[in-house]
Legacy VTK file of the C-alpha trace (Angstrom):
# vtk DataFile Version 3.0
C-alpha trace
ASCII
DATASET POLYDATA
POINTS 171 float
-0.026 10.186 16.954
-3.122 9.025 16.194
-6.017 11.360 15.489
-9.201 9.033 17.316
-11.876 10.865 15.841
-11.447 9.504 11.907
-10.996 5.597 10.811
-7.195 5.891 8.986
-7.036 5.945 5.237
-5.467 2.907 4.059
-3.373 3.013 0.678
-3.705 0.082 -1.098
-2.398 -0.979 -4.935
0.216 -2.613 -6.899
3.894 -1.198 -6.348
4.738 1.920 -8.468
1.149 3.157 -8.071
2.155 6.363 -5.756
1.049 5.002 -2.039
3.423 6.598 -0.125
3.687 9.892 -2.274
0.244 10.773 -2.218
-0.242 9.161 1.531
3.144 11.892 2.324
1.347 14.378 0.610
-2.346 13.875 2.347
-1.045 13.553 6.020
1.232 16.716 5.710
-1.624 18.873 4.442
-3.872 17.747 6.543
-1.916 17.534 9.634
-2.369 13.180 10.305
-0.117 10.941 11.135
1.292 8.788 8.564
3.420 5.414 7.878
4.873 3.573 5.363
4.278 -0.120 6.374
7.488 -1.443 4.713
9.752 1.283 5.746
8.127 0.297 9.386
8.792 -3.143 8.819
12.669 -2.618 7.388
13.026 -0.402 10.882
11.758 -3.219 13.147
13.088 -5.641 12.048
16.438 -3.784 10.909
16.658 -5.856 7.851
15.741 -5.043 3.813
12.487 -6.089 2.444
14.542 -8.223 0.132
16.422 -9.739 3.466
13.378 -10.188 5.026
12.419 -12.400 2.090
15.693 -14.307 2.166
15.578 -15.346 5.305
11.597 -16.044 6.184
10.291 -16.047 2.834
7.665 -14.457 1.283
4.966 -16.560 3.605
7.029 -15.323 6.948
6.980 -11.494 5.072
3.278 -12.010 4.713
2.984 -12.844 8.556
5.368 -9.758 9.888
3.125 -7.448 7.246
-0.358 -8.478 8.978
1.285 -8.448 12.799
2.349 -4.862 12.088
-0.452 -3.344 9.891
-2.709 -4.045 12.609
-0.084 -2.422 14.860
0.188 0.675 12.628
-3.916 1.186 12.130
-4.101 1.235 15.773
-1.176 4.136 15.579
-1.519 6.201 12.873
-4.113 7.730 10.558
-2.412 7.200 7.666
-0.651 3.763 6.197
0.485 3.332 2.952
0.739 -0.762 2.139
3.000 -2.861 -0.213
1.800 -3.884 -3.411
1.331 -7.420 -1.489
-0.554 -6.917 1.511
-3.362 -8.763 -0.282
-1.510 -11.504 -0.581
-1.239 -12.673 2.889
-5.081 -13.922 3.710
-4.943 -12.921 7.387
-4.211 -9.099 6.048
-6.834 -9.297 3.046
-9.388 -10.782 4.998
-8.829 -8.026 7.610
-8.358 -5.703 5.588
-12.162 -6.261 4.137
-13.243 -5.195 7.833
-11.569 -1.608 7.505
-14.037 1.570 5.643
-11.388 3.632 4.165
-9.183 1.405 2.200
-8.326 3.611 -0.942
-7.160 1.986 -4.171
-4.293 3.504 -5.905
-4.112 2.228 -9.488
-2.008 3.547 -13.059
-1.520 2.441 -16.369
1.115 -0.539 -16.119
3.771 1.131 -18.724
4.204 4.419 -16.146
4.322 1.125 -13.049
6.797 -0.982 -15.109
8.749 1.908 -15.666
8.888 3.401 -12.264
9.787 0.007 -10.400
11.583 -2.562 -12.938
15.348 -2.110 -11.726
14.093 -1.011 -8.141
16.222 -4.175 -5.772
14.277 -3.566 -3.205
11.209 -5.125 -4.621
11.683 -8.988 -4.463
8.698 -9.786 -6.635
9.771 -7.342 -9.429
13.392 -6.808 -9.647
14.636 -8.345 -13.007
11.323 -9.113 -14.349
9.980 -8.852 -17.872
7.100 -6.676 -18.698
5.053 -9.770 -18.774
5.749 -11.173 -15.407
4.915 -7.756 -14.005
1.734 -7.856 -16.212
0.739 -11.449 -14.727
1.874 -10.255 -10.999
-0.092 -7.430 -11.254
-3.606 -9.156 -13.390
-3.401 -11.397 -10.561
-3.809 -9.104 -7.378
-6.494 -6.959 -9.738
-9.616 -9.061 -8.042
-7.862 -8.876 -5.091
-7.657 -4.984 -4.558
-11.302 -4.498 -6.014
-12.792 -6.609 -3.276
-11.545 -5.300 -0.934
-11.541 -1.209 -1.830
-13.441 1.598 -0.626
-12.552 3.657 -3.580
-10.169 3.433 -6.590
-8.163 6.415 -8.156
-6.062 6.723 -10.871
-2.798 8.108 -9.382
-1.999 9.305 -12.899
-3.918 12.575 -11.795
-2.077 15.403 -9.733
-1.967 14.925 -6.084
-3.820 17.828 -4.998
-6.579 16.431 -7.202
-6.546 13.082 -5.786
-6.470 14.489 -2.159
-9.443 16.731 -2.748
-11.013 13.265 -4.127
-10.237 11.118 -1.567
-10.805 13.298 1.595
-14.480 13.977 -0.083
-15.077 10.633 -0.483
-14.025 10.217 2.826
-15.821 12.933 4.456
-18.966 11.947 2.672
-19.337 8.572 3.737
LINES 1 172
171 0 1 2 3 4 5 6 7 8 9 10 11 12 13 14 15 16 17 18 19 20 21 22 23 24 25 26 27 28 29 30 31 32 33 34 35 36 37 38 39 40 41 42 43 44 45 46 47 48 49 50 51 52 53 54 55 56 57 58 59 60 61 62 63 64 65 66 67 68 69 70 71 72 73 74 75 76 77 78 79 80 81 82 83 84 85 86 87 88 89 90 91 92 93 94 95 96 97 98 99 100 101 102 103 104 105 106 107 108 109 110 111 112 113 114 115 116 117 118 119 120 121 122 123 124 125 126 127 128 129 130 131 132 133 134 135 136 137 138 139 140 141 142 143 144 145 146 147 148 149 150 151 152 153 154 155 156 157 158 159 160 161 162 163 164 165 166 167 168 169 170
């Protein structure tokens, strides 16, 4: 459960970038509860990501996204987001309220090459490199405006933990 006493990190970036790796790794070393806001919204709702966006859309998977990230920030310390969360304006404008929104970004090669056959990523299953480029230079504003801090998740996670949770503990 929920740890009161700390705001909860929020993982933010395009998909591919290591959210819910280095989220995993931060909340099991440092004993804080942690979720991955798809895999909560695929439990929920007992349907696929890509399902989700069959039947609803991408507007209606915007809408579930916001309803339960503001469910999960309440309940956890931890929540890694989907590359998409900024996106939906309800979740990027409220997102712009929260202090510890973290910014995980890589070189788009190691991204391209981690998620471009992954089918349970509707906005980048059978793309070209250049779609992903333009999906990704146009959610680049998007994640800057709204971050705390940005790391490159190239680095090791032990490194980026020590990095974050100073950053964090500093503020």
């Amino acid at each position: 459960m929920k740890n009161n006493n700390i705001e909860p990190l929020i993982f933010i970036g395009f998909m591919g970038t290591g959210k819910t790796t280095l989220a995993s790794f931060i909340s099991k070393n440092n004993n804080l509860s942690y979720v991955d806001l798809d895999e909560h919204i695929v439990i929920n709702e007992n349907k696929t990501i890509p399902q989700i966006f069959e039947c609803i859309g991408e507007e209606g998977f915007r809408k579930l996204e916001f309803k339960y990230l503001k469910s999960c920030l309440a309940n956890y310390d931890i929540v890694s987001t989907g590359g998409g969360i900024i996106e939906g304006d309800s979740a990027f404008q409220f997102l712009k309220t929260q202090q510890n929104v973290i910014w995980l970004d890589c070189e788009l090669d190691i991204i391209y090459n981690r998620i471009k056959n992954d089918e349970n990523r509707p906005n980048a299953n059978n793309k070209t490199y250049m779609e992903l480029k333009n999906l990704y230079s146009s959610r680049i504003s998007r994640y800057n405006e709204i971050a705390f801090i940005k790391v490159n998740s190239n680095e090791s996670l032990p490194f980026l933990e020590n990095k974050i949770m100073e950053e964090v503990v500093c503020e």
